[in-house]
C-alpha positions as CSV (number, residue, x, y, z in Angstrom):
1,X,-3.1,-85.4,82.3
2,X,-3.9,-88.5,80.0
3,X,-2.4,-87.7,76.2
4,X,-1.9,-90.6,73.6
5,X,-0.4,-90.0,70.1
6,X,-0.6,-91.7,67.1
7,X,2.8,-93.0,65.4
8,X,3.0,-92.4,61.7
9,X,2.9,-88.9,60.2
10,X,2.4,-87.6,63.7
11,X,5.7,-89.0,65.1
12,X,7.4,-90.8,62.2
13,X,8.0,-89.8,58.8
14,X,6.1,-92.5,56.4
15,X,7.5,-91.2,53.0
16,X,10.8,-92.6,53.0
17,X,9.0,-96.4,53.2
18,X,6.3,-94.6,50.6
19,X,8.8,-93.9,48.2
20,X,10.8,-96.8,48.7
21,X,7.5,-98.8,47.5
22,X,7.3,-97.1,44.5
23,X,10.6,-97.0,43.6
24,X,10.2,-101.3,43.9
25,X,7.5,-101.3,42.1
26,X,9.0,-99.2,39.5
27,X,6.2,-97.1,39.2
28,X,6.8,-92.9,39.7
29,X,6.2,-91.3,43.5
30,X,2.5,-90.1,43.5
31,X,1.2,-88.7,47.4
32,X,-1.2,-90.3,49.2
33,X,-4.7,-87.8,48.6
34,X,-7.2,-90.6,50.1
35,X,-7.0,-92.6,53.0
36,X,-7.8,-95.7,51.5
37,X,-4.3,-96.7,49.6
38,X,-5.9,-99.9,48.1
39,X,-7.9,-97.1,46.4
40,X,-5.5,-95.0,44.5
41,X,-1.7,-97.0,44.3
42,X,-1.3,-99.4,42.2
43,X,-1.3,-103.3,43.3
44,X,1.8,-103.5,43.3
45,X,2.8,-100.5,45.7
46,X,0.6,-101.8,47.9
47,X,1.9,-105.1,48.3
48,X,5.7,-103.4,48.6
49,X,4.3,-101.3,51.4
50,X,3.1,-104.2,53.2
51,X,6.4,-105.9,53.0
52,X,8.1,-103.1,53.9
53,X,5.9,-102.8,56.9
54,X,7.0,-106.1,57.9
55,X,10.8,-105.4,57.1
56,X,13.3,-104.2,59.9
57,X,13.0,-100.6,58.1
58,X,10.5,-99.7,60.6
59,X,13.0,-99.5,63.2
60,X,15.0,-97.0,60.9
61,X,11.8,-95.0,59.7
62,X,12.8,-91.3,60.8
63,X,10.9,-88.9,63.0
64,X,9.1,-85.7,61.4
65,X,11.3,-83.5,63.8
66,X,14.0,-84.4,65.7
67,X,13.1,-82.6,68.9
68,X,9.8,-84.6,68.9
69,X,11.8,-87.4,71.1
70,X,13.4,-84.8,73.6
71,X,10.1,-83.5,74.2
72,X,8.3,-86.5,74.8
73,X,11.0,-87.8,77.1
74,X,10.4,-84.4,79.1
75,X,6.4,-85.1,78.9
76,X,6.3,-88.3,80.3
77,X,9.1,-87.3,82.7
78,X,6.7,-85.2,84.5
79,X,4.7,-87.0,87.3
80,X,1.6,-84.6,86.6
81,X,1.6,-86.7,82.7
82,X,0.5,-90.4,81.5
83,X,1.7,-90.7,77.8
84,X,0.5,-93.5,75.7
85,X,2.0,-94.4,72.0
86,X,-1.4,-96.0,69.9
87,X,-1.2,-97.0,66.5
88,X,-3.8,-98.8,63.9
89,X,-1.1,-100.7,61.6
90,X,-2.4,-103.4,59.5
91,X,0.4,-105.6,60.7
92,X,0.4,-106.1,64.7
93,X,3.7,-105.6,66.0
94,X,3.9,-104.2,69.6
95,X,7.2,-105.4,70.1
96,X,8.6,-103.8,67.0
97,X,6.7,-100.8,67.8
98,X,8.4,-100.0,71.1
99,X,11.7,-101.2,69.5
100,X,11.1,-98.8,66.9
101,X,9.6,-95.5,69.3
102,X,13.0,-96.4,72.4
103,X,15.2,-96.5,68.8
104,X,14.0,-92.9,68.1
105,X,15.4,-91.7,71.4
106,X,11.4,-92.1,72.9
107,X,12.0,-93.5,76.8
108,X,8.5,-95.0,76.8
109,X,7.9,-98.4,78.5
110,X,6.2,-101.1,76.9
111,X,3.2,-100.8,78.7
112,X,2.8,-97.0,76.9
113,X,2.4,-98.5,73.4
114,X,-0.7,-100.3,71.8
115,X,-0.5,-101.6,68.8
116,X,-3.3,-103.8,68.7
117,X,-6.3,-105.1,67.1
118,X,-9.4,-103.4,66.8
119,X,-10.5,-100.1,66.1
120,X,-8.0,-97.1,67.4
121,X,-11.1,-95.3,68.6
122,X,-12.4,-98.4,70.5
123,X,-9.0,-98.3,72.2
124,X,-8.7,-94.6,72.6
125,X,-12.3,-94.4,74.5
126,X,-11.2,-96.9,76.9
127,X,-7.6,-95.4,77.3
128,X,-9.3,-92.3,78.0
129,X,-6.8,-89.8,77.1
130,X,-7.4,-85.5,78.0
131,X,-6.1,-85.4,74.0
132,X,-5.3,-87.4,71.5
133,X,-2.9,-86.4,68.2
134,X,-3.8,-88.1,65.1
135,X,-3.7,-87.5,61.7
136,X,-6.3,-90.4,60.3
137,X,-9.5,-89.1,58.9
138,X,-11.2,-92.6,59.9
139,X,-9.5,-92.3,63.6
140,X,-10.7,-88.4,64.1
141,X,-14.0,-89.3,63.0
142,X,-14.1,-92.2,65.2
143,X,-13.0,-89.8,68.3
144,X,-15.2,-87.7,67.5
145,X,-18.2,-89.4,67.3
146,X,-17.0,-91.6,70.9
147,X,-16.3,-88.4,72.3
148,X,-12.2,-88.8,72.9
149,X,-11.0,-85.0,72.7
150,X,-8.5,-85.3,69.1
151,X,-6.7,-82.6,67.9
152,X,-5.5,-83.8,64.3
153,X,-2.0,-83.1,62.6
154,X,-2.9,-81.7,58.7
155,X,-0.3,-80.0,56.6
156,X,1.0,-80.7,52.9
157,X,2.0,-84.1,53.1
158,X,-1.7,-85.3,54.7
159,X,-3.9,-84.4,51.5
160,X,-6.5,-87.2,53.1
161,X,-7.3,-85.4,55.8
162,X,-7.9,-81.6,54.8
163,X,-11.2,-82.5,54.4
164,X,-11.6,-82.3,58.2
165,X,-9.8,-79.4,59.0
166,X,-13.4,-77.2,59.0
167,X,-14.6,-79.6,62.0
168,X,-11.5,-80.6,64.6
169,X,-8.6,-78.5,65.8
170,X,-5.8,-78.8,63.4
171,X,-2.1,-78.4,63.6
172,X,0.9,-78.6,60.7
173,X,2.8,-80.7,63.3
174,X,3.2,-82.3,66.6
175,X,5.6,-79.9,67.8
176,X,3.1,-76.9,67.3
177,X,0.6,-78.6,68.4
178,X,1.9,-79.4,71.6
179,X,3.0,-76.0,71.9
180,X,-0.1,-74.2,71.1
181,X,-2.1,-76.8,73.0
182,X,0.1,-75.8,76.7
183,X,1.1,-78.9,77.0
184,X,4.6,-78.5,75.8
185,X,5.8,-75.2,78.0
186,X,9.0,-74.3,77.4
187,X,10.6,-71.9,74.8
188,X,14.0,-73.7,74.6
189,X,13.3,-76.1,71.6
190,X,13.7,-74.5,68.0
């Protein structure tokens, strides 16, 4: 089985660096409800964001759930699985990328992650994946329209994606979802 995952707010935890940007710009915390940031932050937030993106923070940027990285290591321990890491980040950083996901306790090899340019659904058609976790409204339409099976993450802290939820298979988080998907099959994590 082929499964690919995106990174942040599937695997990572983006409000730290969210909050961090606001706090820089000195403007109050507001959550993201749109995908398209330049939309609804203020310049300045944006331009913190993109410097924090390029900062060594991303190596420090926390997982949603700390058994995430146990259970991946199991995943792509099994010989039966082929477990790619793809992400769509505005700055291209493979390197830091794997750095960051083998920092998190994630045993991937470099040849599991793409961070690269183009269009994640591009990629995620020819990657081919059985599933693919996202939580990107763009990126699930995209899959869906290029036929990559995509089962998105949605919960409280993705407002820009509930509009969705009434069309693709939608979990709160990864570790749910990989539960209630099969392809997690153990009852030993909590």
């Amino acid at each position: 089985m082929r499964i690919s995952f995106d990174l942040d707010d599937v695997i990572f935890n983006l409000n730290p660096i969210n909050m961090l940007a606001f706090e820089r710009a000195g403007i109050p915390y507001v959550r993201q409800t749109s995908w398209n940031i330049d939309e609804i932050y203020d310049e300045s937030v944006c331009k913190n964001l993109v410097e924090l993106w390029g900062d060594d923070l991303l190596y420090r940027m926390p997982v949603l759930d700390t058994k995430i990285p146990h259970m991946l290591n199991v995943l792509m321990a099994r010989p039966d699985m082929e477990i790619f890491f793809v992400t769509e980040r505005r700055m291209k950083q493979p390197e830091k990328t794997y750095r960051q996901l083998r920092n998190a306790g994630i045993k991937c090899n470099r040849d599991q992650v793409y961070d690269k340019i183009g269009f994640k659904s591009d990629i995620l058609r020819e990657l081919k994946p059985d599933i693919h976790f996202d939580d990107s409204p763009l990126v699930i339409k995209g899959c869906l329209d290029k036929g990559v099976p995509v089962v998105m993450i949605s919960n409280n802290l993705t407002l820009y994606n509930h509009h969705l939820r009434p069309y693709v298979e939608h979990y709160p988080n990864l570790r749910t979802a990989l539960i209630q998907k099969g392809v997690y099959k153990t009852g030993k994590i909590r």
